[in-house]
C-alpha positions in Angstrom: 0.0 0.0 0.0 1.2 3.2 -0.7 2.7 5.7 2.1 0.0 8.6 2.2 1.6 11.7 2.5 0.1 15.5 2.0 0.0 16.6 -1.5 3.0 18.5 -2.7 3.1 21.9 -1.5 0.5 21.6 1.5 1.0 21.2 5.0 -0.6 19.9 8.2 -0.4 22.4 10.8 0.1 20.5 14.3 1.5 21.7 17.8 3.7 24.6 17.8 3.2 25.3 14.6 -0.5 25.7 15.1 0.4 27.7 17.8 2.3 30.5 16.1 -0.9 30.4 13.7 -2.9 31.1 15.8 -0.8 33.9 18.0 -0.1 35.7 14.2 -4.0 35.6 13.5 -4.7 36.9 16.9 -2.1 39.5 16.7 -3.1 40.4 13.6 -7.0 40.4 14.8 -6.2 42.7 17.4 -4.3 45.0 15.4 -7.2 45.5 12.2 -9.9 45.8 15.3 -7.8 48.6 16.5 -7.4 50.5 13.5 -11.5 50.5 12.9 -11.7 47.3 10.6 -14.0 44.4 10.4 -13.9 41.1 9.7 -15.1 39.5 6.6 -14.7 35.9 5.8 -15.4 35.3 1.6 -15.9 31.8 0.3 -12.8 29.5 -0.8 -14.3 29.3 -4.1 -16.1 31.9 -6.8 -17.1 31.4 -10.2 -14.3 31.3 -12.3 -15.1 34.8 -13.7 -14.7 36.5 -10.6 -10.8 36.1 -11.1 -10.6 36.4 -14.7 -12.3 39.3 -14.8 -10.0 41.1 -11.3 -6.7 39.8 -12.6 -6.7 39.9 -16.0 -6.4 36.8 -18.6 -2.7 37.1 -19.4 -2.0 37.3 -16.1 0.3 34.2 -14.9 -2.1 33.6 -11.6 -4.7 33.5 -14.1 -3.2 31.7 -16.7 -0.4 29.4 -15.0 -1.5 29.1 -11.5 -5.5 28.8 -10.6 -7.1 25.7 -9.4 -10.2 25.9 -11.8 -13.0 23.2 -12.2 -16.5 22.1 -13.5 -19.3 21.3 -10.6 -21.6 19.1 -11.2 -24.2 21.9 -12.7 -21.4 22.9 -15.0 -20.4 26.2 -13.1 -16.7 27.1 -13.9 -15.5 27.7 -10.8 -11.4 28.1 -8.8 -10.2 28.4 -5.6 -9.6 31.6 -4.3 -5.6 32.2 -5.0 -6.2 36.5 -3.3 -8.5 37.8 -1.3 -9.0 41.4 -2.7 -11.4 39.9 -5.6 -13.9 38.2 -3.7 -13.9 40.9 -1.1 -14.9 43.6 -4.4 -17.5 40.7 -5.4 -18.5 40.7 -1.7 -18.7 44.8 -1.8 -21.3 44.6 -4.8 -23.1 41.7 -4.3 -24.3 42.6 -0.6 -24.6 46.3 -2.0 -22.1 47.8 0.7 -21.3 51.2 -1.5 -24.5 52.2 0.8 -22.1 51.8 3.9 -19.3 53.3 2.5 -16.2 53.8 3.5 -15.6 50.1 4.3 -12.5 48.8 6.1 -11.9 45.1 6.3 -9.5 42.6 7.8 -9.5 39.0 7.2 -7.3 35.6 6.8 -7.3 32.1 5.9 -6.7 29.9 2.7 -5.0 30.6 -0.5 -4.5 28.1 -3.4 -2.1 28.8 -6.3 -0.5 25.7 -8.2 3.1 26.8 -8.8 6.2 25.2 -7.8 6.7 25.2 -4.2 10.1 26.4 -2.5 10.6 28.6 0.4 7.6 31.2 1.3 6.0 29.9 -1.2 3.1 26.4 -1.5 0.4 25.2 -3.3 -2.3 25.6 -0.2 -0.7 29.0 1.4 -2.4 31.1 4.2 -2.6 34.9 4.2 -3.8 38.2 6.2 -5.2 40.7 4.4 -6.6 44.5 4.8 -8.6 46.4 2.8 -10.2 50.0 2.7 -13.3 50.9 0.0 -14.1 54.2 -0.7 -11.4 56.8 0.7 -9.8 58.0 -2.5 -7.8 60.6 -0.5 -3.7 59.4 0.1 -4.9 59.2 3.9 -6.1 55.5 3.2 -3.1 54.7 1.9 -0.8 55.9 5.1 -3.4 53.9 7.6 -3.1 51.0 5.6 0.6 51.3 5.7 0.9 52.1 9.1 -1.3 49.0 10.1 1.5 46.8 7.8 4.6 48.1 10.0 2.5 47.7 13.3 1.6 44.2 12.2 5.1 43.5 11.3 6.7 45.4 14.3 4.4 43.3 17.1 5.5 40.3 15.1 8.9 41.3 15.7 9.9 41.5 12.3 10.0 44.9 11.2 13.8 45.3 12.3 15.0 43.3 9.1 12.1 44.3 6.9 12.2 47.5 4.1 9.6 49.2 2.8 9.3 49.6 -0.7 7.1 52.1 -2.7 6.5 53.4 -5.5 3.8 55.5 -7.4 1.9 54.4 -10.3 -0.1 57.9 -11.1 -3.5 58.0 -12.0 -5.0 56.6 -15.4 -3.2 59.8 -17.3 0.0 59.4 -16.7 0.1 55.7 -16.0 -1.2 55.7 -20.0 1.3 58.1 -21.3 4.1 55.9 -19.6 2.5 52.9 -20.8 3.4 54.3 -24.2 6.9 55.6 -23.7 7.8 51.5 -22.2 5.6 50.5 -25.3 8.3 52.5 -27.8 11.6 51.7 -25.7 10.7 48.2 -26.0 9.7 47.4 -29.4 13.1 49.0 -30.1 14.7 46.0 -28.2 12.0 43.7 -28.8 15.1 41.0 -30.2 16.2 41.0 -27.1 13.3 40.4 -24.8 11.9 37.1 -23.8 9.2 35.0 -25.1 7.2 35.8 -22.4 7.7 39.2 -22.5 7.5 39.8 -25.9 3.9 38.6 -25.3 3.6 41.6 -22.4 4.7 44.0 -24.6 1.1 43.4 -26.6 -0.6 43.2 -23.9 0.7 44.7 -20.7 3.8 46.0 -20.7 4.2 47.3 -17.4 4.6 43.6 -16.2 8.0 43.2 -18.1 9.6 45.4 -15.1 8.8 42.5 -12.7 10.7 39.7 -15.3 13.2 37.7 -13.9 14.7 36.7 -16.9 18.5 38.0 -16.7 18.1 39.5 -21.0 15.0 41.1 -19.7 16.9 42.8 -16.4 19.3 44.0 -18.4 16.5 45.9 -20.7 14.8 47.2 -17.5 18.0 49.1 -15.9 17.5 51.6 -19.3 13.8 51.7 -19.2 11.9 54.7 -18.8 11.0 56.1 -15.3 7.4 56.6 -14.3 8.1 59.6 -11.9 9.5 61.0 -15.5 5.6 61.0 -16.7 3.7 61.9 -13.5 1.3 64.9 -13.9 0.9 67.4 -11.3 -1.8 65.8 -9.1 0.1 62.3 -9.3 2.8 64.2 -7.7 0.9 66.2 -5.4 -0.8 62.5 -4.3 2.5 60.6 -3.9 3.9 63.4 -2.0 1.5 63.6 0.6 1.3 59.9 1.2 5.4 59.9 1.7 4.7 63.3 3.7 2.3 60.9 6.3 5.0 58.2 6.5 7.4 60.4 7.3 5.2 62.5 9.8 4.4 58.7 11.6 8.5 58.2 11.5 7.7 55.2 8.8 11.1 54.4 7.3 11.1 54.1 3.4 12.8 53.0 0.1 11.7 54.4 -3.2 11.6 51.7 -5.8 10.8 53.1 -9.3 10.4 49.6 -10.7 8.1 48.5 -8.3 4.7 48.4 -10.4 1.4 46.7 -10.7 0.9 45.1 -13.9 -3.4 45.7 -14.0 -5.1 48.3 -15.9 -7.7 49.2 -12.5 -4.3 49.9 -10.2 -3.3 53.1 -9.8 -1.3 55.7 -7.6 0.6 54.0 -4.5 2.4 50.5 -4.6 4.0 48.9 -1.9 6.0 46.1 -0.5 7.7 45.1 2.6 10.6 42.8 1.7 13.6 40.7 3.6 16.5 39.2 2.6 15.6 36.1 5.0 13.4 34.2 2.3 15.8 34.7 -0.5 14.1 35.8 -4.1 11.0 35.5 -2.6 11.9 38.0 -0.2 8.0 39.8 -0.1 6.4 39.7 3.1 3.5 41.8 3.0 2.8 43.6 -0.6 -0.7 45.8 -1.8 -1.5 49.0 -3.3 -4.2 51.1 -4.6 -7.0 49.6 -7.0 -9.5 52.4 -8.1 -10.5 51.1 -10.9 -11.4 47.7 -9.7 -15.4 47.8 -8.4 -16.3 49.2 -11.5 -14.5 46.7 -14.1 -16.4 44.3 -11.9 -19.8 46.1 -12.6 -20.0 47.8 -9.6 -20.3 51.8 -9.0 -17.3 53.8 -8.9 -15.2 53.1 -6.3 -11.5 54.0 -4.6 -9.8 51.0 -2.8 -6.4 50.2 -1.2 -5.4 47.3 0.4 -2.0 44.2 1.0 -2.2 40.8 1.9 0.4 39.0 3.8 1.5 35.5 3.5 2.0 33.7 7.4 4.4 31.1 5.7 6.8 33.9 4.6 6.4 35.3 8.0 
């Protein structure tokens, strides 16, 4: 009879490992009550379009990585692999733009099939924030400041960086669409398969390729901050003007970017060198656009999500 074992890239979690679970959720419980959140708990699974719709076809979660099925009625449906679009589905399909602004907290169960190594499995668990309808940069610093209070009662925040960047809104985030769009079709020999496929379709995502060829391309690139307009500035510089004013230490990463159309303005991540290249522990950033390419009114959101195996 064959030794029965987990499936690759899941875990049981037994004793003290259980333990620390638990002390991180209640930490992190504590910490999202605190700051004026509630808990929302969305199902593990969605209809298929839920995802495809949020993250975008050509996106590798979406194209390399869901857990997708038929049910028995011949629904199309996949395990959740983020929280953020079921929360948005959650926002419009109990009407909640009535109770607006919204600010949520949860955790539990991801599932993403892609190889596992370390910080990274198959069945992974994470925490996750979330504020809906604040467009003003203040969301953005509470959100941030709830991220280094997390990671500080954790203990962690000694060895962890801050990363951010601003993506502008939908104007200049075109207009530097377009200047990458030009600098890399003049290369476009040199890029990757992969990227030469981004470079149709969303070229923002070639800045986060780690293919060596595509690096390379990427030191040259053009800078975002080179296409901001004035209130893109005048945005980004009050959110680092609310960091600073909390004493929230902070590295400005110009290649740090979100590859979807409905993101926009601040982009974030709080890295380590403890997990190696998959050094992110806690990463989010500002999705305007993304209630309304679901069908749903108009409606600012920020939010990150933490994974508790990289932590």
């Amino acid at each position: 009879m064959a030794k029965l074992q987990p499936v690759r890239g899941t875990h049981d979690i037994i004793g003290d490992q259980a333990r620390r679970f638990r002390f991180i959720h209640q930490t992190f419980q504590d910490i999202a009550l605190r700051f004026g959140h509630q808990e929302i708990s969305t199902p593990i699974f969605e209809f298929t379009e839920v995802f495809n719709r949020t993250l975008g076809e050509t996106s590798d979660v979406v194209s390399k990585e869901m857990y997708s099925f038929e049910d028995r009625g011949g629904e199309s449906l996949t395990l959740r692999p983020e929280y953020t679009a079921g929360i948005a589905r959650a926002f419009i399909s109990n009407g909640l733009q009535q109770s607006l602004p919204c600010k949520f907290f949860g955790f539990g169960p991801m599932f993403r099939y892609e190889r596992p190594q370390k910080g990274r499995m198959r069945q992974f668990h994470q925490l996750d924030v979330e504020i809906l309808g604040v467009a003003e940069p203040q969301a953005d610093i509470e959100v941030l400041a709830l991220g280094v209070t997390l990671l500080t009662e954790l203990g962690l925040m000694d060895e962890v960086t801050l990363e951010i960047n601003s993506l502008g809104d939908s104007e200049s985030r075109n207009a530097y669409r377009d200047a990458l769009v030009s600098y890399f079709t003049a290369h476009k020999d040199r890029l990757s398969p992969d990227s030469q496929a981004r470079l149709v379709k969303n070229p923002l995502r070639i800045l986060d390729s780690k293919d060596g060829g595509d690096r390379e391309l990427v030191t040259d690139a053009p800078r975002i901050s080179d296409y901001y307009n004035a209130s893109s500035k005048e945005f980004f510089d009050a959110v680092l003007s609310g960091l600073a004013a909390l004493g929230i230490d902070y590295t400005l990463n110009q290649r740090l970017v979100r590859g979807l159309d409905y993101y926009s303005h601040t982009a974030f991540e709080f890295t380590t060198t403890r997990l190696g290249a998959q050094g992110t522990l806690l990463a989010g950033g500002r999705y305007d656009g993304l209630i309304e390419k679901m069908g749903g009114p108009p409606t600012a959101g920020i939010g990150w999500a933490a994974g508790i195996w990289r932590s």
